[in-house]
C-alpha positions in Angstrom: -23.0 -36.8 -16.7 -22.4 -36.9 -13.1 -18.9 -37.7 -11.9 -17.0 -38.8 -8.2 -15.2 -36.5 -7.1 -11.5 -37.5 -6.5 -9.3 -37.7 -3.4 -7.0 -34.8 -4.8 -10.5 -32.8 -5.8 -11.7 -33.1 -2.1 -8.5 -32.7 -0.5 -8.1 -29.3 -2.2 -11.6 -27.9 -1.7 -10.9 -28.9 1.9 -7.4 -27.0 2.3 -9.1 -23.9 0.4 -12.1 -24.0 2.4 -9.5 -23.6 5.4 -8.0 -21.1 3.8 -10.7 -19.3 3.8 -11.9 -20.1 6.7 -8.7 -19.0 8.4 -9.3 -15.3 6.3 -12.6 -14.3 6.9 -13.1 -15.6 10.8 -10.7 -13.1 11.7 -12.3 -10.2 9.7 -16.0 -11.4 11.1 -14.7 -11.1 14.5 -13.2 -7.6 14.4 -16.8 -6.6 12.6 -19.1 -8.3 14.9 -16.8 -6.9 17.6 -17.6 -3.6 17.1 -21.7 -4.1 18.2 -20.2 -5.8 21.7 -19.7 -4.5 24.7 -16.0 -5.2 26.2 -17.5 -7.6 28.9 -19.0 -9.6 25.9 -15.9 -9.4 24.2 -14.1 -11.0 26.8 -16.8 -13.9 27.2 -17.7 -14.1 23.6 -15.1 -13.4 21.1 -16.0 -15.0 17.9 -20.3 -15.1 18.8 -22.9 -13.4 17.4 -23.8 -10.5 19.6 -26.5 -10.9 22.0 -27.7 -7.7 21.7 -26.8 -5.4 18.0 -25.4 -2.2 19.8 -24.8 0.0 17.0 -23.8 3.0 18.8 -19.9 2.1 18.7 -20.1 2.4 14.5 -22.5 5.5 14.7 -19.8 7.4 17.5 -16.9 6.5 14.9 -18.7 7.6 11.6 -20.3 10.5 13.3 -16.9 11.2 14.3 -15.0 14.4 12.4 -11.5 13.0 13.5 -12.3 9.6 11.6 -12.6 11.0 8.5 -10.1 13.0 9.0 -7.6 9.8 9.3 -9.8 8.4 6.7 -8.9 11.1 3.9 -5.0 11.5 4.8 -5.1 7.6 4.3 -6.6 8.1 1.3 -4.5 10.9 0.0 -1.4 8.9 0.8 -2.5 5.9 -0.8 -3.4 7.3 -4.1 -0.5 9.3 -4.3 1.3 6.5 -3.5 -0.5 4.2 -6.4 -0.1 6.9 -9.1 3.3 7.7 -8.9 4.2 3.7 -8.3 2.1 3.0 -11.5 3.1 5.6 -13.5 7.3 5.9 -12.2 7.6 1.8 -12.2 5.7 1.5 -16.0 8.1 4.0 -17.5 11.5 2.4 -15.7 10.3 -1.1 -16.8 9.4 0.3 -20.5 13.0 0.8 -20.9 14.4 -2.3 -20.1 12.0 -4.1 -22.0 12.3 -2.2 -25.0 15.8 -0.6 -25.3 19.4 -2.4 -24.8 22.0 -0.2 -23.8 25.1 -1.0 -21.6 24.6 -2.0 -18.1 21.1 -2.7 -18.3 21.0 -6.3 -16.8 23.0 -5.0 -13.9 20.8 -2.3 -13.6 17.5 -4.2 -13.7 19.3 -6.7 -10.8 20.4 -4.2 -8.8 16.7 -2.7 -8.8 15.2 -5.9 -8.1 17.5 -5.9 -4.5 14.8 -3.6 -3.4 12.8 -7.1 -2.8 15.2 -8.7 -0.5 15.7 -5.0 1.3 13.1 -4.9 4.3 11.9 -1.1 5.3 12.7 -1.3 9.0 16.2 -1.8 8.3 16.0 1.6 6.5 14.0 3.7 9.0 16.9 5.4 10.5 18.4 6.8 7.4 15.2 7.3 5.9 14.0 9.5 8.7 17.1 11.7 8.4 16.9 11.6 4.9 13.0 12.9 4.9 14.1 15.4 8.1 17.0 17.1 6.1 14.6 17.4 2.8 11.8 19.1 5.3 9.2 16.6 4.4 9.2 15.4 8.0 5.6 15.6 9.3 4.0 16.1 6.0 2.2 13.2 3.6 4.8 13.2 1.3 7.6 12.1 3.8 5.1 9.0 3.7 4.5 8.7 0.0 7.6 9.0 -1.2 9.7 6.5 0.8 6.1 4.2 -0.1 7.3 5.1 -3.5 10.2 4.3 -3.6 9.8 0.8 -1.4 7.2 -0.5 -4.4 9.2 0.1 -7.3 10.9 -2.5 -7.1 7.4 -5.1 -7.6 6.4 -2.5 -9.8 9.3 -2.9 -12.3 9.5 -6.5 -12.2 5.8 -7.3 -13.2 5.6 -4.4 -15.7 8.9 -5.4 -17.3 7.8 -9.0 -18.0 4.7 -7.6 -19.1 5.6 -4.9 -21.3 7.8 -7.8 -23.2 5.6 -10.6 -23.9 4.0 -7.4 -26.0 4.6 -8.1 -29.7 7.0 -6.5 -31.1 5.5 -6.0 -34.6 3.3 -3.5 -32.9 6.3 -1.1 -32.2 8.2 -1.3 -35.5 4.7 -0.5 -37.3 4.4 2.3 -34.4 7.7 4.0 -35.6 7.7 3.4 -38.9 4.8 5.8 -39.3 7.2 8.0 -37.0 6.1 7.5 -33.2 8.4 8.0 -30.9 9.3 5.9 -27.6 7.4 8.6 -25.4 4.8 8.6 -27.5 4.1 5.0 -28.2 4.4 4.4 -23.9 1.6 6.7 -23.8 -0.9 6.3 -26.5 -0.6 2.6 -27.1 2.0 0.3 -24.5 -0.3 2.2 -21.1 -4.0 1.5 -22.5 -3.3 -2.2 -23.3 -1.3 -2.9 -20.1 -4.8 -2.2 -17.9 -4.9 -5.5 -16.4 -1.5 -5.3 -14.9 -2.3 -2.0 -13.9 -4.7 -2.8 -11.7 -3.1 -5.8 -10.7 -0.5 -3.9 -9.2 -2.5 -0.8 -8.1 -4.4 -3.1 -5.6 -1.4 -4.7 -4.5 0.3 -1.2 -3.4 -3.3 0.3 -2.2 -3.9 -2.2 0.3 -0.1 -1.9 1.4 -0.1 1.5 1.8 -3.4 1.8 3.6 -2.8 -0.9 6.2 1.0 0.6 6.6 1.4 1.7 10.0 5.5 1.8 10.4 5.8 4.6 8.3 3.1 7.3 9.3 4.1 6.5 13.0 8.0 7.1 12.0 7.2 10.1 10.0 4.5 11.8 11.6 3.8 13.9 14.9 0.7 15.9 13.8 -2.4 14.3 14.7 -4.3 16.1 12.5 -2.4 13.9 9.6 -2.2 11.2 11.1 -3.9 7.8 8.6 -6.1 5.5 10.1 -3.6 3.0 11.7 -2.2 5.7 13.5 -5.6 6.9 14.6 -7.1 4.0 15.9 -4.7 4.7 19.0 -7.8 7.2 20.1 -9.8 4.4 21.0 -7.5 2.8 23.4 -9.0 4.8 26.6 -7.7 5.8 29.7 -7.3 3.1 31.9 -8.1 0.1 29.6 -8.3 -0.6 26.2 -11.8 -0.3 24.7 -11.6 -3.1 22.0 -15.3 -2.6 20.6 -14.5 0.7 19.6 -11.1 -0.3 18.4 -12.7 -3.0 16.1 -15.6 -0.6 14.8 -13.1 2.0 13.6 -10.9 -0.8 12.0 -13.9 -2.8 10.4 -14.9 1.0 9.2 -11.7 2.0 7.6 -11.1 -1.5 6.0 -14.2 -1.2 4.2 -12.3 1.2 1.2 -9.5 -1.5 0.7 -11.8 -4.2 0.5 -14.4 -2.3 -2.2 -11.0 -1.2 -4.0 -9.8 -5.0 -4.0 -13.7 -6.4 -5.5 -14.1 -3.3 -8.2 -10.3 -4.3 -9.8 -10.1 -8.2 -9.0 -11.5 -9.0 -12.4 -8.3 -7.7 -13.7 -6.0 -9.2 -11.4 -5.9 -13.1 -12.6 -5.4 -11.4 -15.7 -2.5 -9.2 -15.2 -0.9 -12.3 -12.8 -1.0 -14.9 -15.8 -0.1 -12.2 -18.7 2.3 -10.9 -16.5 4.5 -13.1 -14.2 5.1 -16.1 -16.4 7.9 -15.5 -18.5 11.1 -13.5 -16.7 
């Protein structure tokens, strides 16, 4: 049976159409920028090209240095996502599961990291990675990344891990499991959705961080994409179809990461983040 659509039904299509419009033009620009030459770029922003120059991608992926920048980003952001996942899980297991004194205070004072923002920190975190000799090196980027993302982490495991029922773990250690043992073999394989929810959430920051690297490294040989897509400035002027094919290019991994996991992430939202 066929129905009107209401006022509020159209008026919400029409803001999330907007939405999305207001996402993707930007993204369709930067990659339709990328087969332009600068002088069409400057007439033509948001056009279709006049002419498909495809030399600007095939210079960038032919490039050695791009993949270079590509595979420290990776590194870093992988790193970054399994220790996250796997240090924030076992925090947020126990204060869902164990009592002991303090642990309120604990879990607030954790959940400070929220409000904390990371330029505020980038003084004593640069002497702090300079004194531990991780200055220069991927892991004077991961582990401050780390560190940063617990905080989320913690949070959306924790009210997770307790809307779990609790039958499951007094017929876990009645047949003698342990806490370890039970985190491992039963609590991590049933929390996948809120896994991945929060696995996308620290990829994509971590690979579109650019504060960090530029703080922490000097090398250019591990330098991550947003550091290297300085190369393409030029000389004398700024060569913005390059600039836009070697950004469209390295945003393709966060993008195909985001579609392969985002059945799981309206999962691991609404089992998740409802009840505190």
């Amino acid at each position: 049976m066929n129905r009107m659509f209401t006022w509020a039904e159209a008026l919400r299509i029409i803001v999330l159409l907007t939405v999305c419009f207001l996402i993707v033009m930007p993204i369709a620009a930067a990659v339709l920028g990328g087969f332009k030459t600068n002088g069409e770029l400057r007439v033509s922003p948001f056009g279709i090209p006049e002419v498909w120059r495809f030399e600007f991608y095939g210079e960038i992926l032919a490039s050695r240095q791009f993949w270079v920048y590509l595979g420290n980003s990776f590194f870093i952001s992988l790193m970054t996502v399994v220790l996250t996942l796997l240090l924030g899980s076992m925090c947020a297991f126990a204060f869902a599961q164990t009592q002991f004194f303090g642990s309120r205070f604990l879990f607030g004072y954790l959940l400070l990291g929220l409000m904390f923002p990371v330029a505020a920190a980038i003084m004593p975190l640069f002497l702090t990675v300079r004194d531990l000799g991780l200055l220069d090196t991927s892991w004077g980027v991961i582990l401050p990344q780390v560190a940063f993302g617990l905080a989320f982490s913690i949070m959306f495991f924790r009210t997770f891990f307790k809307e779990m029922p609790a039958e499951l773990f007094d017929a876990a250690r009645v047949d003698g499991c342990s806490y370890t043992r039970f985190f491992f073999t039963f609590t991590l394989p049933l929390s996948t959705p809120i896994l991945a929810t929060i696995a996308v959430f620290v990829f994509v920051q971590s690979w579109n961080n650019y504060l960090l690297p530029l703080i922490m490294l000097n090398d250019r040989e591990g330098y991550t994409w947003t550091l290297g897509a300085m190369d393409f400035r030029g000389e004398y002027a700024a060569e913005w179809n390059r600039t836009l094919a070697f950004v469209s290019a390295t945003l393709a991994p966060a993008v195909v990461f985001f579609l392969a996991a985002q059945k799981y992430i309206v999962a691991g939202l609404t089992g998740g983040a409802v009840k505190g």
